[in-house]
PDBQT receptor file of N, H, CA, C and O in Angstrom, charges set to zero:
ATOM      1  N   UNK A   1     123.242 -48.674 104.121  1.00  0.00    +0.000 N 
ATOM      2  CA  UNK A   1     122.772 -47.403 103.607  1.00  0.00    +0.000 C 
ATOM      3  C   UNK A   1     123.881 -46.357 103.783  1.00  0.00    +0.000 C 
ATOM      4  O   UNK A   1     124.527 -46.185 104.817  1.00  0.00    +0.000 OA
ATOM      5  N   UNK A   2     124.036 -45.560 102.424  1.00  0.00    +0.000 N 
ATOM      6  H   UNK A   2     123.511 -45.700 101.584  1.00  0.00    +0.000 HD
ATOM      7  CA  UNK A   2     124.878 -44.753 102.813  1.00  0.00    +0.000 C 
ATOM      8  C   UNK A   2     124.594 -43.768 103.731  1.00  0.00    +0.000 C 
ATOM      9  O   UNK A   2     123.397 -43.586 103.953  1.00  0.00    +0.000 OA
ATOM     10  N   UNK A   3     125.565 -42.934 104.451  1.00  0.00    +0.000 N 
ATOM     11  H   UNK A   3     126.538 -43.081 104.271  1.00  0.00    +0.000 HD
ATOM     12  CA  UNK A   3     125.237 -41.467 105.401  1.00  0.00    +0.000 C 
ATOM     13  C   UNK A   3     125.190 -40.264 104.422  1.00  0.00    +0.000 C 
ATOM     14  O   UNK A   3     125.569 -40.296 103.251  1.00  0.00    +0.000 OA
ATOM     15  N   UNK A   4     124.722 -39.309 105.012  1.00  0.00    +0.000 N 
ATOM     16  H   UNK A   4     124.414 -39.283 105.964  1.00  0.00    +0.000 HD
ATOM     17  CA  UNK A   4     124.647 -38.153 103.955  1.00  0.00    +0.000 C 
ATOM     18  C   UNK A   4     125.750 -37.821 103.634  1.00  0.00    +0.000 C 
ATOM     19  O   UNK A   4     126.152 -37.863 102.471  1.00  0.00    +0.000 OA
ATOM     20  N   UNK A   5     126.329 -37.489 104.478  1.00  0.00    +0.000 N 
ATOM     21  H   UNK A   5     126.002 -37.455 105.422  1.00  0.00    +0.000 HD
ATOM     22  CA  UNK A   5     127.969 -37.452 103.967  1.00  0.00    +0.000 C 
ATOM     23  C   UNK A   5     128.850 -37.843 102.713  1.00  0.00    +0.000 C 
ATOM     24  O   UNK A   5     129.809 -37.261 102.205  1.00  0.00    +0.000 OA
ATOM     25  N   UNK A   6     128.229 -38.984 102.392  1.00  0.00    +0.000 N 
ATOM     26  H   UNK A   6     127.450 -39.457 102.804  1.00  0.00    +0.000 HD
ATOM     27  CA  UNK A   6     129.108 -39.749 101.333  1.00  0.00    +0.000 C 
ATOM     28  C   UNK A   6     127.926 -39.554 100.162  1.00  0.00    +0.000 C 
ATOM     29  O   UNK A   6     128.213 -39.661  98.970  1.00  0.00    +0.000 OA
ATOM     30  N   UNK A   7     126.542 -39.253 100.630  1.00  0.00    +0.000 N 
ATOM     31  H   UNK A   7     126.308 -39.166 101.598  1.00  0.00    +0.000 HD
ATOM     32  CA  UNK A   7     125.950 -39.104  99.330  1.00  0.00    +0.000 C 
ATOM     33  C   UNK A   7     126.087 -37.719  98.948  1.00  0.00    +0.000 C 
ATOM     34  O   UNK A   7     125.617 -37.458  97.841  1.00  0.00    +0.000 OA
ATOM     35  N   UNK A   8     126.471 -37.023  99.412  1.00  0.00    +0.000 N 
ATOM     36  H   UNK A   8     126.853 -37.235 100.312  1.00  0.00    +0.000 HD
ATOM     37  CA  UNK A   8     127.000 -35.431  99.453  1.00  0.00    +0.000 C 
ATOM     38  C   UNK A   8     127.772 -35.444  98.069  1.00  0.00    +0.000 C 
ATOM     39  O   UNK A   8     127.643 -35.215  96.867  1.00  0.00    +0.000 OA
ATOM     40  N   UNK A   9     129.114 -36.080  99.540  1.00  0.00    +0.000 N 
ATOM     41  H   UNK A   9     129.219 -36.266 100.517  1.00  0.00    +0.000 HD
ATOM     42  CA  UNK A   9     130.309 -36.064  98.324  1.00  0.00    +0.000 C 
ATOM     43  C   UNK A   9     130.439 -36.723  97.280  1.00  0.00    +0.000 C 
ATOM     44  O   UNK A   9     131.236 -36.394  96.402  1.00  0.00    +0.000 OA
ATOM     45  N   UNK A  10     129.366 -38.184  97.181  1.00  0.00    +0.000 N 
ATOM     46  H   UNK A  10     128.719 -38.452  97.894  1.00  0.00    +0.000 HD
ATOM     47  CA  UNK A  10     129.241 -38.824  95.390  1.00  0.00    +0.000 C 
ATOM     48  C   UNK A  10     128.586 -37.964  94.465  1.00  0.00    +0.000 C 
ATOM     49  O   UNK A  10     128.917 -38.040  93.282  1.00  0.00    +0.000 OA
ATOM     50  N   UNK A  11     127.425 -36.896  94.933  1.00  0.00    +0.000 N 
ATOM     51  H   UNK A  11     127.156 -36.834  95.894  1.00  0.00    +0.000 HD
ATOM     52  CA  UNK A  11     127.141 -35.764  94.205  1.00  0.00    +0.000 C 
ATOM     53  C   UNK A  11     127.466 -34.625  93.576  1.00  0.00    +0.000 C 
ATOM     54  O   UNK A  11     127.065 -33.895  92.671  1.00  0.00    +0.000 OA
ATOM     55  N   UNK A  12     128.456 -34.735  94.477  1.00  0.00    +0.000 N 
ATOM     56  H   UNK A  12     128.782 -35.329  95.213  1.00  0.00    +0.000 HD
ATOM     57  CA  UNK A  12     129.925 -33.218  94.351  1.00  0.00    +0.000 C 
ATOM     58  C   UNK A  12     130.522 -33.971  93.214  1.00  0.00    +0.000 C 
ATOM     59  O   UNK A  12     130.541 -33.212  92.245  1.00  0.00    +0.000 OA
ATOM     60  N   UNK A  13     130.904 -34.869  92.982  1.00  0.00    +0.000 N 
ATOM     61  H   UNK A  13     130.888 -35.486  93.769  1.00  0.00    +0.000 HD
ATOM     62  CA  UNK A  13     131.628 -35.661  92.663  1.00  0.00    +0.000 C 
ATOM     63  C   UNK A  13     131.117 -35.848  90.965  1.00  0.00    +0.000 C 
ATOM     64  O   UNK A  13     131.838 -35.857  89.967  1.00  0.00    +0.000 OA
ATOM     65  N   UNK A  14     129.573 -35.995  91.059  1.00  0.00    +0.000 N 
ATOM     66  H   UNK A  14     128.987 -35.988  91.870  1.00  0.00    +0.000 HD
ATOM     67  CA  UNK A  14     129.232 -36.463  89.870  1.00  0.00    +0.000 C 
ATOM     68  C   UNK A  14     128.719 -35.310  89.245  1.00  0.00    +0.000 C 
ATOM     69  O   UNK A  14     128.331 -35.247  88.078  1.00  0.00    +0.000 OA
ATOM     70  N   UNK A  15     128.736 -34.367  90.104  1.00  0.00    +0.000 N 
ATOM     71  H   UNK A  15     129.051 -34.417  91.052  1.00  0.00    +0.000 HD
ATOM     72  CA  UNK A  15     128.270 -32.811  88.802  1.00  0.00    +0.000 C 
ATOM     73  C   UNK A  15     129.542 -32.256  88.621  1.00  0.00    +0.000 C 
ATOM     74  O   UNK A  15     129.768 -31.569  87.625  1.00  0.00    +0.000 OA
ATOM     75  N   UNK A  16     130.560 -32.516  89.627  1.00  0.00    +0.000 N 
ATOM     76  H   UNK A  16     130.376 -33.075  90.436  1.00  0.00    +0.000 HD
ATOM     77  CA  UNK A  16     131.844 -31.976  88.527  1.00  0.00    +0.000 C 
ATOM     78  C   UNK A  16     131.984 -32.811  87.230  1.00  0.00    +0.000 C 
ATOM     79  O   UNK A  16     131.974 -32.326  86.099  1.00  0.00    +0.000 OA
ATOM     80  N   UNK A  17     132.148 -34.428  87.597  1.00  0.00    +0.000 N 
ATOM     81  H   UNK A  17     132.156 -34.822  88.516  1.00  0.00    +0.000 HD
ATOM     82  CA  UNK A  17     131.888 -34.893  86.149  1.00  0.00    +0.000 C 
ATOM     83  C   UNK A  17     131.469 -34.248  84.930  1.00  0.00    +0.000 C 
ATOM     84  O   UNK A  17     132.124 -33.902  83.947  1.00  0.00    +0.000 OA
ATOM     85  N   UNK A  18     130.061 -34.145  85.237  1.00  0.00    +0.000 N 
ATOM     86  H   UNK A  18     129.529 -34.426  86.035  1.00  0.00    +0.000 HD
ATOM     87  CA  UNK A  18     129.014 -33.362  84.125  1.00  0.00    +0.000 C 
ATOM     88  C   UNK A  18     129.503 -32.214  83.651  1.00  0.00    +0.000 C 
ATOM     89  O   UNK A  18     129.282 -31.983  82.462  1.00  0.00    +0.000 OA
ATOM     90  N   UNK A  19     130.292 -31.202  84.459  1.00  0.00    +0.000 N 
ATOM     91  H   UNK A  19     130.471 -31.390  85.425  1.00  0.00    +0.000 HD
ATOM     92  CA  UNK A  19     130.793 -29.706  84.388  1.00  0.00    +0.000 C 
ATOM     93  C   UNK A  19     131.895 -30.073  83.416  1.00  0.00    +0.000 C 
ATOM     94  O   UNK A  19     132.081 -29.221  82.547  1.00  0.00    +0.000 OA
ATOM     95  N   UNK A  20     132.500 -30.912  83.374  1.00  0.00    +0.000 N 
ATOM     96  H   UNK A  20     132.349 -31.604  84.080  1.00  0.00    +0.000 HD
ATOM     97  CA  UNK A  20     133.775 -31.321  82.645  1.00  0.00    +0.000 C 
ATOM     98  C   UNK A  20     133.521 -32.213  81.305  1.00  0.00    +0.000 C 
ATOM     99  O   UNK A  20     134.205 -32.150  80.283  1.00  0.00    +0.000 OA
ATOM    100  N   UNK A  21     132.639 -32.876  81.477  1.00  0.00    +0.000 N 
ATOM    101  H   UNK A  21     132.084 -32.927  82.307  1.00  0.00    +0.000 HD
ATOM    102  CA  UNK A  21     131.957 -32.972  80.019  1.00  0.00    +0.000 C 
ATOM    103  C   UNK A  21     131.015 -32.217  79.325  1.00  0.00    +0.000 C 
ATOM    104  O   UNK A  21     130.663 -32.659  78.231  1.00  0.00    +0.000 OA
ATOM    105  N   UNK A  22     130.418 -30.934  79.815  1.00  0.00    +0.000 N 
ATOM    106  H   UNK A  22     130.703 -30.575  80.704  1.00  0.00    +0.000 HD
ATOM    107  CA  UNK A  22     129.518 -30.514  79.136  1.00  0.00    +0.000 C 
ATOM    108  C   UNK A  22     131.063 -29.459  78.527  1.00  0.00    +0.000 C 
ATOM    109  O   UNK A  22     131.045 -29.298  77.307  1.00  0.00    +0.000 OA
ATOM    110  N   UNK A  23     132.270 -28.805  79.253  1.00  0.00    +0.000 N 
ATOM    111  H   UNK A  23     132.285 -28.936  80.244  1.00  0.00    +0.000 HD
ATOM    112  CA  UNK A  23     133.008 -28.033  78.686  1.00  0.00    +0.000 C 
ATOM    113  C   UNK A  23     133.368 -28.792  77.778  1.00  0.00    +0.000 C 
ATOM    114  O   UNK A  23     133.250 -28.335  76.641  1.00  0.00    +0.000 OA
ATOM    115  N   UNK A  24     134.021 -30.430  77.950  1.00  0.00    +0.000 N 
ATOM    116  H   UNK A  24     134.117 -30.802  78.873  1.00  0.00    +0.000 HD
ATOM    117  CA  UNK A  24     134.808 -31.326  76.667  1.00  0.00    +0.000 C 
ATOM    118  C   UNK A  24     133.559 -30.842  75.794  1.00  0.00    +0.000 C 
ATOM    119  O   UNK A  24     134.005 -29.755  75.428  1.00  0.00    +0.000 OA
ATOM    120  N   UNK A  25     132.244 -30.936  75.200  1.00  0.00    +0.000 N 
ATOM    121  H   UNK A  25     131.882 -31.819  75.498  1.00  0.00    +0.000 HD
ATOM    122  CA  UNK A  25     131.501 -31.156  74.855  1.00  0.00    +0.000 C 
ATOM    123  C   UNK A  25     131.481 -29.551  74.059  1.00  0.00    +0.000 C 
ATOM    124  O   UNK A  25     131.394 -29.431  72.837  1.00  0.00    +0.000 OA
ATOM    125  N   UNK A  26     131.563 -28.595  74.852  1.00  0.00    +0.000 N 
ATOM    126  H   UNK A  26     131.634 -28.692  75.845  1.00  0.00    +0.000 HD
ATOM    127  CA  UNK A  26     131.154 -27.322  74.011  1.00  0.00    +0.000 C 
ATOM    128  C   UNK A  26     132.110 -27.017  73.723  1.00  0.00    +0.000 C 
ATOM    129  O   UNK A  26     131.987 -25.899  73.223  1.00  0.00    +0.000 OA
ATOM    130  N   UNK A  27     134.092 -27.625  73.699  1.00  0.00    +0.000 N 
ATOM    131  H   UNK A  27     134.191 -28.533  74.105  1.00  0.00    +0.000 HD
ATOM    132  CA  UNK A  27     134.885 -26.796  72.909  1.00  0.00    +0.000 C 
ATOM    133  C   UNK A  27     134.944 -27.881  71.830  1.00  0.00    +0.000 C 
ATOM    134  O   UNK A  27     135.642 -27.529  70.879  1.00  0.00    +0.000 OA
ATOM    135  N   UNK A  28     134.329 -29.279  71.692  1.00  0.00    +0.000 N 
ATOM    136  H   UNK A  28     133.761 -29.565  72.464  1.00  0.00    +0.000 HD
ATOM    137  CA  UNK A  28     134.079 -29.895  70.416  1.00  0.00    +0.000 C 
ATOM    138  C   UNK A  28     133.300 -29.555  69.681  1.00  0.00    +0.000 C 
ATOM    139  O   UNK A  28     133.376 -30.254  68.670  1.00  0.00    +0.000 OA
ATOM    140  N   UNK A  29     132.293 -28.588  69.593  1.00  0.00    +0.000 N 
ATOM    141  H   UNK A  29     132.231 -28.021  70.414  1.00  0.00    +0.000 HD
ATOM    142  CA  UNK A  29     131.163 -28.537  68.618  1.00  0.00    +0.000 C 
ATOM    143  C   UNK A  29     131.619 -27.354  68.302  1.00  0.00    +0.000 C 
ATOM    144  O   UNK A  29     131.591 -27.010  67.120  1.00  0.00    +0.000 OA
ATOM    145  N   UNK A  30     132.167 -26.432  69.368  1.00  0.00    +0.000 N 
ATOM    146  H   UNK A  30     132.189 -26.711  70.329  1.00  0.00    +0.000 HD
ATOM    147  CA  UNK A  30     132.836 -24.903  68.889  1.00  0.00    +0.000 C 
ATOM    148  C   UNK A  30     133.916 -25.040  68.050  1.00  0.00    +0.000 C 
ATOM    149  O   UNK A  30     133.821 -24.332  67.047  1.00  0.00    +0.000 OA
ATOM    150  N   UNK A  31     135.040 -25.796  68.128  1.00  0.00    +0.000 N 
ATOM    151  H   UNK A  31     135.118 -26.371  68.943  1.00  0.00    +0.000 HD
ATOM    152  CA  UNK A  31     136.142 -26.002  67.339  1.00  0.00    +0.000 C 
ATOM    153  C   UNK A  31     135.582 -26.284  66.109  1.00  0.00    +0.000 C 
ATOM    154  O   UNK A  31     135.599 -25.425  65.228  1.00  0.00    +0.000 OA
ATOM    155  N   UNK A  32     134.895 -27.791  65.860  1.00  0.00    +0.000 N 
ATOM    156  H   UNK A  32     134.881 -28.489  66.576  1.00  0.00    +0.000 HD
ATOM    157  CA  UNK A  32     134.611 -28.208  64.830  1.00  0.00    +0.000 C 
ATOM    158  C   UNK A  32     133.704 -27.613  63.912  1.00  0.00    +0.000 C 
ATOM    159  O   UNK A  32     133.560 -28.086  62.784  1.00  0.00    +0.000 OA
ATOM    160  N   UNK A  33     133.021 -26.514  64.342  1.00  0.00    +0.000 N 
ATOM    161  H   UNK A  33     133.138 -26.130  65.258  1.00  0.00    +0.000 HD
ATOM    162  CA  UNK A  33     131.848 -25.544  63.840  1.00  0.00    +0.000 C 
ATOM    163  C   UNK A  33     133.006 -24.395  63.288  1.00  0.00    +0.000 C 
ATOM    164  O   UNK A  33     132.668 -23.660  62.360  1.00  0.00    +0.000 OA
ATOM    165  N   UNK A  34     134.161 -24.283  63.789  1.00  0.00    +0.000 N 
ATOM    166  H   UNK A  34     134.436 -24.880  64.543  1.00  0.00    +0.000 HD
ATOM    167  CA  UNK A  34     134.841 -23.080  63.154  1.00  0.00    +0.000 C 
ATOM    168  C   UNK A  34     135.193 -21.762  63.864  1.00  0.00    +0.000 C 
ATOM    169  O   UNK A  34     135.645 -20.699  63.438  1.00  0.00    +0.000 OA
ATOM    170  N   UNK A  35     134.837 -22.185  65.088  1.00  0.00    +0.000 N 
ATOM    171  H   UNK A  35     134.470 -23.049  65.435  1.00  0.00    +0.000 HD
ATOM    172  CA  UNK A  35     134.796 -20.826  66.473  1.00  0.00    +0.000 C 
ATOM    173  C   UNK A  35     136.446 -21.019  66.128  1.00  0.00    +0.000 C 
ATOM    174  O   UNK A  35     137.205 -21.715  65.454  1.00  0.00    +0.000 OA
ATOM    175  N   UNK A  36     136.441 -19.944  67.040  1.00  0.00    +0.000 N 
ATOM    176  H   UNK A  36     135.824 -19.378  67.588  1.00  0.00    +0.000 HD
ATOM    177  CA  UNK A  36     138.384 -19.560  67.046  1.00  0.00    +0.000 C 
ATOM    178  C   UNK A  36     138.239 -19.430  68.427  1.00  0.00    +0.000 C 
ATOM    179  O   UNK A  36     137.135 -19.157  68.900  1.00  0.00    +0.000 OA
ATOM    180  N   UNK A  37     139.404 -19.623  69.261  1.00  0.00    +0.000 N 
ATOM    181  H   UNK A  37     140.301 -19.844  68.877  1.00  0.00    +0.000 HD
ATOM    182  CA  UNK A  37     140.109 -18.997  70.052  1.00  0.00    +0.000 C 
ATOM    183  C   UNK A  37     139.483 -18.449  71.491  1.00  0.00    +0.000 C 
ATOM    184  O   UNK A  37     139.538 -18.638  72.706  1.00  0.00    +0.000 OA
ATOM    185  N   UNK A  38     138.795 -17.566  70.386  1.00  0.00    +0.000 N 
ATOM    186  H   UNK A  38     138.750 -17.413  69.399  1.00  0.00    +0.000 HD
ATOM    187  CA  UNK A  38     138.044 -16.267  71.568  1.00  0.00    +0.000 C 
ATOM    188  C   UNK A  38     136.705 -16.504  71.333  1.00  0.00    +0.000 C 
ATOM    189  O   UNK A  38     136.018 -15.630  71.863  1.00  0.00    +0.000 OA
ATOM    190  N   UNK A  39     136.179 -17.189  70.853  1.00  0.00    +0.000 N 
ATOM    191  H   UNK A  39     136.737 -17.899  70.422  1.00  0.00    +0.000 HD
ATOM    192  CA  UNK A  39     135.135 -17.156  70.328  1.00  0.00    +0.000 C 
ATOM    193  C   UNK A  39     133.958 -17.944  71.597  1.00  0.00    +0.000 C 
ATOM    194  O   UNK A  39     134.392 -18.867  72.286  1.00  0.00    +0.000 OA
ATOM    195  N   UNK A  40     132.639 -17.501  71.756  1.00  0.00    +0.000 N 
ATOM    196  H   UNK A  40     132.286 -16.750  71.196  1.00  0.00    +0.000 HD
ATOM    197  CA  UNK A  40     131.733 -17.707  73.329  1.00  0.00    +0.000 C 
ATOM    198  C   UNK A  40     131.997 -18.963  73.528  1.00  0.00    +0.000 C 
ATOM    199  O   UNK A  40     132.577 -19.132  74.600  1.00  0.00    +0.000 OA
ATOM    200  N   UNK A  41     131.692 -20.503  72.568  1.00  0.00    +0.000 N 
ATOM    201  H   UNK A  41     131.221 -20.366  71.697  1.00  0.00    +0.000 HD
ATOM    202  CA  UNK A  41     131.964 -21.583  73.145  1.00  0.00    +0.000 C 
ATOM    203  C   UNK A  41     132.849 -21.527  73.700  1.00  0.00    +0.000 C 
ATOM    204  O   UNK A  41     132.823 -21.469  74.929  1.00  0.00    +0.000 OA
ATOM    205  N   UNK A  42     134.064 -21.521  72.939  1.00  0.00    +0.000 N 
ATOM    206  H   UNK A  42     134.085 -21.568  71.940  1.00  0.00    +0.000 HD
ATOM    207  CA  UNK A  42     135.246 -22.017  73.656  1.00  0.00    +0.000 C 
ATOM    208  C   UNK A  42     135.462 -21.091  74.951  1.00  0.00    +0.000 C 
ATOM    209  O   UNK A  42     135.558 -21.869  75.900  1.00  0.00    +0.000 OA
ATOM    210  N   UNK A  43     135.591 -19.631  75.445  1.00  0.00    +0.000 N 
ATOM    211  H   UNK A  43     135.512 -18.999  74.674  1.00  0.00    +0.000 HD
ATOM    212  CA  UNK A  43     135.323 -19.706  76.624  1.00  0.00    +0.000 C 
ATOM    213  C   UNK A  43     134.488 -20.452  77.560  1.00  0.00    +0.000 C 
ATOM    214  O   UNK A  43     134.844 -21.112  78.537  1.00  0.00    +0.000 OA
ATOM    215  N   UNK A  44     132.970 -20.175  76.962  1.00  0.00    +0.000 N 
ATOM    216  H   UNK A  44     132.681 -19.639  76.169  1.00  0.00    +0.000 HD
ATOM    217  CA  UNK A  44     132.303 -21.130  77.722  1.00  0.00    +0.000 C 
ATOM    218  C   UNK A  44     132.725 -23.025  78.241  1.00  0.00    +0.000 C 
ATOM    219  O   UNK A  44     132.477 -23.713  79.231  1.00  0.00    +0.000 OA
ATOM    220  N   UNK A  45     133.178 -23.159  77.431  1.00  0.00    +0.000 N 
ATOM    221  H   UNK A  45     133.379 -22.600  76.627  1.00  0.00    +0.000 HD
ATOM    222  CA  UNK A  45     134.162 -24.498  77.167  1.00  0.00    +0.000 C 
ATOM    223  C   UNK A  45     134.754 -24.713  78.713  1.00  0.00    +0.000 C 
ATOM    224  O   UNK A  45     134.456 -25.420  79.676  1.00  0.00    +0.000 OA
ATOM    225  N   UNK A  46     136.095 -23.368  78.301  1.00  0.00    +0.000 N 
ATOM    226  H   UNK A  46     136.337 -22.794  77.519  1.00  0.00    +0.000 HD
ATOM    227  CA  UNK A  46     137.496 -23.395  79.162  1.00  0.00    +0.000 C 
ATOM    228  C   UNK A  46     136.574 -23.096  80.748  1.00  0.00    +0.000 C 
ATOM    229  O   UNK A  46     136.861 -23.790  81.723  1.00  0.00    +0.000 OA
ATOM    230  N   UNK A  47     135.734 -22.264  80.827  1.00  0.00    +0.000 N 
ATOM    231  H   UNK A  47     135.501 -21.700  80.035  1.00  0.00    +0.000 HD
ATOM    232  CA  UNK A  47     134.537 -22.103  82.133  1.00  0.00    +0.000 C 
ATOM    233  C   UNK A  47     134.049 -23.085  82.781  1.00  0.00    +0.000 C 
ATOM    234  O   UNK A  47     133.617 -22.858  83.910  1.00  0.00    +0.000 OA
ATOM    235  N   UNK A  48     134.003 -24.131  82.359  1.00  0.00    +0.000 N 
ATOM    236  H   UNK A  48     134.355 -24.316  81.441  1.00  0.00    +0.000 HD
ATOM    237  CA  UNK A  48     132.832 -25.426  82.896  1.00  0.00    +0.000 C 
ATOM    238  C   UNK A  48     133.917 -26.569  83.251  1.00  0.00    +0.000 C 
ATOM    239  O   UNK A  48     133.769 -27.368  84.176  1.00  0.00    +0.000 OA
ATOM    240  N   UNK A  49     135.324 -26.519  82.151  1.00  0.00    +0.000 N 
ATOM    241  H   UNK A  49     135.444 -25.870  81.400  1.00  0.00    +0.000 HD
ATOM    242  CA  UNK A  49     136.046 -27.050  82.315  1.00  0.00    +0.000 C 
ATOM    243  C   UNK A  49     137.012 -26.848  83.994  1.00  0.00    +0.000 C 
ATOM    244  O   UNK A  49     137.457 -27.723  84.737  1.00  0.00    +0.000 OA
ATOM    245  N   UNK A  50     137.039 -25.842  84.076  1.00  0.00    +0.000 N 
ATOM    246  H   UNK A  50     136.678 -25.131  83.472  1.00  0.00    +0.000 HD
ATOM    247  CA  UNK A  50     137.842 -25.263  85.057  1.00  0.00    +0.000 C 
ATOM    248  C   UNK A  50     136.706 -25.338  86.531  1.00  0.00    +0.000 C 
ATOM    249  O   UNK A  50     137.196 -25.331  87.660  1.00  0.00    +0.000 OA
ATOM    250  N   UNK A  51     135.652 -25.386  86.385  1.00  0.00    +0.000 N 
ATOM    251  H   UNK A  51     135.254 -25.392  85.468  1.00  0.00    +0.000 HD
ATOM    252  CA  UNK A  51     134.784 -25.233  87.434  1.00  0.00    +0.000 C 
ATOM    253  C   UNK A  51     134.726 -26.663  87.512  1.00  0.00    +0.000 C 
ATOM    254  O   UNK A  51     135.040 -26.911  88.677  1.00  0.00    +0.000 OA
ATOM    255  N   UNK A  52     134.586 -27.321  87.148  1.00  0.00    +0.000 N 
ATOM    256  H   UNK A  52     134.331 -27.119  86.202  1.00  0.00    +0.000 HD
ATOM    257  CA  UNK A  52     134.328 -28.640  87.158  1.00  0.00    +0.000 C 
ATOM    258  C   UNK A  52     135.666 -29.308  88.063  1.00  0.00    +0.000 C 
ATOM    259  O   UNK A  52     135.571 -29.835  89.172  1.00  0.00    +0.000 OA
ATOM    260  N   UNK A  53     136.628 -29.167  87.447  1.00  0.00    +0.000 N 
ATOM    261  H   UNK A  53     136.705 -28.738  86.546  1.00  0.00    +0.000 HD
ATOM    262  CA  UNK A  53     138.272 -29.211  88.129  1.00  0.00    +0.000 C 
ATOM    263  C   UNK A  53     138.591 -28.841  89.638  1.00  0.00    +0.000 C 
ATOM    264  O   UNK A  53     138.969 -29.215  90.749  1.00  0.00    +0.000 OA
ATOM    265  N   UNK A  54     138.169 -27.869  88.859  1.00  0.00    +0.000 N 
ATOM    266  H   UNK A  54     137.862 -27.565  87.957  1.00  0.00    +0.000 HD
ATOM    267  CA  UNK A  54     138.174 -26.991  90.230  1.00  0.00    +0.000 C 
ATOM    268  C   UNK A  54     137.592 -27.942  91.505  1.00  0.00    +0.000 C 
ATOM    269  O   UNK A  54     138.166 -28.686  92.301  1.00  0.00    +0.000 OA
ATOM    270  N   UNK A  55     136.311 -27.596  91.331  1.00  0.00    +0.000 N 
ATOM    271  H   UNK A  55     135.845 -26.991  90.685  1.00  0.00    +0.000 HD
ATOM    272  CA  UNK A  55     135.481 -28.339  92.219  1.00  0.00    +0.000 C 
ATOM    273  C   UNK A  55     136.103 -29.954  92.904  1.00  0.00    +0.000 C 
ATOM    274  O   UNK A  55     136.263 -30.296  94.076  1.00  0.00    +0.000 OA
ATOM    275  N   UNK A  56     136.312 -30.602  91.777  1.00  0.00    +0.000 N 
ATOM    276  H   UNK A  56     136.181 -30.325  90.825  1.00  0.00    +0.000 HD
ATOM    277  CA  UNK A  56     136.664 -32.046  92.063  1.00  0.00    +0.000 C 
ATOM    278  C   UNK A  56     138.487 -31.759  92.920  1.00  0.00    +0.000 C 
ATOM    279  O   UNK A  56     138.797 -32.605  93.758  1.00  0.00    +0.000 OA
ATOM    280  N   UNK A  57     139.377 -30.762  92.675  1.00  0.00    +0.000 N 
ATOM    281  H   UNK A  57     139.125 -30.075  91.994  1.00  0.00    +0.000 HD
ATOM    282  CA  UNK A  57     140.124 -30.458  93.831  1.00  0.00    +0.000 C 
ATOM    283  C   UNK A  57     139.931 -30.222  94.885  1.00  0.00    +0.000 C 
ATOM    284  O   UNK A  57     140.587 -30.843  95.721  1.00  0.00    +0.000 OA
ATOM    285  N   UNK A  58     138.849 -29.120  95.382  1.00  0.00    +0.000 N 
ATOM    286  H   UNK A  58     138.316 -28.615  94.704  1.00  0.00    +0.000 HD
ATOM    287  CA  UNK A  58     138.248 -28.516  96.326  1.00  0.00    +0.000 C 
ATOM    288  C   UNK A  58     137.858 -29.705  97.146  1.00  0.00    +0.000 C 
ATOM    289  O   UNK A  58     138.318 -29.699  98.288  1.00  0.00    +0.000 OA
ATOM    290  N   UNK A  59     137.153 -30.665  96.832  1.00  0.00    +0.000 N 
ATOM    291  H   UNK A  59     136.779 -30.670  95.905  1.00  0.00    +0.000 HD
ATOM    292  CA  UNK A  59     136.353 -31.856  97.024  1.00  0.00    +0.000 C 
ATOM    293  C   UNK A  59     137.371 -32.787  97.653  1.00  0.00    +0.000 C 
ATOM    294  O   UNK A  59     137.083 -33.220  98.769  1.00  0.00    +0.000 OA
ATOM    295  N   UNK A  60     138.292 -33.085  97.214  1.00  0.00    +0.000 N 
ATOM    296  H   UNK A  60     138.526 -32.734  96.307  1.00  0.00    +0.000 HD
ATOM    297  CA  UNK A  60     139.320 -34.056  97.302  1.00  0.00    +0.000 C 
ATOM    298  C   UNK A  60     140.320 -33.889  98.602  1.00  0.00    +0.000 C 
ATOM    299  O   UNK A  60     140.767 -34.795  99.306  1.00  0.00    +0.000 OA
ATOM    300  N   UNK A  61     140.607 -32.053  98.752  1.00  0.00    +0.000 N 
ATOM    301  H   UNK A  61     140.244 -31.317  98.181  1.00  0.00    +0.000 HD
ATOM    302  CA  UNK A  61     141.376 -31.556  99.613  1.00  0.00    +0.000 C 
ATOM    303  C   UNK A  61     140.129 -30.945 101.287  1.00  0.00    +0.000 C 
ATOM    304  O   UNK A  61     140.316 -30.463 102.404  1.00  0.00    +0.000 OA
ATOM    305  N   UNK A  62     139.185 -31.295 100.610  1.00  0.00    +0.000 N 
ATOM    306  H   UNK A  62     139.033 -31.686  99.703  1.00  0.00    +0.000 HD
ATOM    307  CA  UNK A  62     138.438 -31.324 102.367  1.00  0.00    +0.000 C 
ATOM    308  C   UNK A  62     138.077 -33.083 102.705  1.00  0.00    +0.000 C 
ATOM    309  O   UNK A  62     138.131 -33.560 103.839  1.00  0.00    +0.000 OA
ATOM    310  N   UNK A  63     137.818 -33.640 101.821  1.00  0.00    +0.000 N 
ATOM    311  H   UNK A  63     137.774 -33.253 100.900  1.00  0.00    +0.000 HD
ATOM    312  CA  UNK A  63     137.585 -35.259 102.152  1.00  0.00    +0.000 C 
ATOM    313  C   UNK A  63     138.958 -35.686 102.951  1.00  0.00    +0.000 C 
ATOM    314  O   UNK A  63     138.849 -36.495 103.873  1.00  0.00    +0.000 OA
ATOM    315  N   UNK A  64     140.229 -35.162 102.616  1.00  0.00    +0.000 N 
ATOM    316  H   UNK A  64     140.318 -34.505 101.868  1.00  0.00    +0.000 HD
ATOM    317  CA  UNK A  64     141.461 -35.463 102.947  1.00  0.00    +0.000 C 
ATOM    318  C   UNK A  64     141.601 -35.022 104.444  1.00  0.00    +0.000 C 
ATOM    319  O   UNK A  64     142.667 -35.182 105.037  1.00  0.00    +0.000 OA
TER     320      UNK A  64
């Protein structure tokens, strides 16, 4: 059985996943819909993308 610990960090682990595909996910439907640049997806996009990243660094450099 795992310890909480490790089910912690497979959780940390698997909603950054999600954070990083829901951004892949909203600057594909924004691009391909015709958003530009500045336009809410694609921030929202570059947001989920970066939190997601983020996180899975953060994650990596305290497990260490």
């Amino acid at each position: 059985m795992a310890s909480p610990d490790q089910v912690y960090h497979g959780s940390v682990r698997l909603f950054s996943y999600v954070f990083i595909a829901l951004g892949v996910v909203l600057l594909a439907v924004t691009l391909t819909a015709g958003g530009g640049l500045l336009s809410v997806g694609t921030l929202l996009g570059i947001l989920f993308l970066g939190i997601g990243a983020g996180r899975l660094w953060v994650s990596s450099r305290m497990s260490a």
